[in-house]
C-alpha positions as CSV (number, residue, x, y, z in Angstrom):
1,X,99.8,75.5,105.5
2,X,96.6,75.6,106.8
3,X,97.1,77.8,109.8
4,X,98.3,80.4,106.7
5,X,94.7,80.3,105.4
6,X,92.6,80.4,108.8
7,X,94.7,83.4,110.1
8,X,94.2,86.0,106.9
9,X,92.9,89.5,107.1
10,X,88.7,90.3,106.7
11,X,89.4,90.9,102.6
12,X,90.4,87.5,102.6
13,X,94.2,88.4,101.2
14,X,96.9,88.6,102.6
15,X,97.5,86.1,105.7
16,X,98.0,88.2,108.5
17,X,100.7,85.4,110.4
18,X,103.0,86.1,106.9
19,X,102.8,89.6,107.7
20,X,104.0,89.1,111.4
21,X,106.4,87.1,110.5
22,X,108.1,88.7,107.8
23,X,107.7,91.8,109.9
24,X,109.6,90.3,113.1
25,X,112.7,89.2,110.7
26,X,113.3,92.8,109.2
27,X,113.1,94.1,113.0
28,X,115.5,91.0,113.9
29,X,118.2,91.5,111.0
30,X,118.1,95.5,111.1
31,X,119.0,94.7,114.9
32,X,121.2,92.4,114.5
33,X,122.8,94.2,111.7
34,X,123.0,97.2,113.8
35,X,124.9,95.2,116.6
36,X,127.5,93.7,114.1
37,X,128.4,97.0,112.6
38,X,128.8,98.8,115.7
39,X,131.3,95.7,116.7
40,X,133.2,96.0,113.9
41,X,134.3,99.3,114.9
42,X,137.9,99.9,116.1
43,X,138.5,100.4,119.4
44,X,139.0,104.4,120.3
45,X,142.8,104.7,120.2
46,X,143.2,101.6,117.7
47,X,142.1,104.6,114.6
48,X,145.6,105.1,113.5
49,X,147.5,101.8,114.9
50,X,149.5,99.4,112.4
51,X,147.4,96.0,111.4
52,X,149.3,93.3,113.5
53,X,151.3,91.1,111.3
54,X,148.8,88.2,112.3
55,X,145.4,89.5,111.0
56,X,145.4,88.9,107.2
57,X,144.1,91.1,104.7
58,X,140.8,90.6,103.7
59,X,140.0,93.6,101.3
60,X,141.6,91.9,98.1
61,X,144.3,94.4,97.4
62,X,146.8,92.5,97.5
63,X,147.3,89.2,95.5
């Protein structure tokens, strides 16, 4: 924890490596985010196809 207390701003408050890091993981999840929403996408031509009989219904509907 002491690398925290060398590295903080001139005020003396807030440590400057928290900031980095904390600003790095929002970059990394809205990213990755990004990514796994774009994925989940059907494929153009798939819009108005029947769910195959294998692929089980996850929106809790049914049961």
């Amino acid at each position: 924890m002491n690398f925290l207390l060398e590295a903080t701003t001139a005020t003396g408050g807030f440590p400057v490596s928290l900031g980095l890091v904390a600003s790095i993981g929002f970059v990394a999840a809205a990213v990755l985010g990004s990514i796994a929403w774009y994925n989940s996408k059907r494929p153009v031509g798939w819009k108005d196809k029947e769910r195959p009989d294998i692929v089980p219904n996850v929106d809790g509907s049914e049961g």
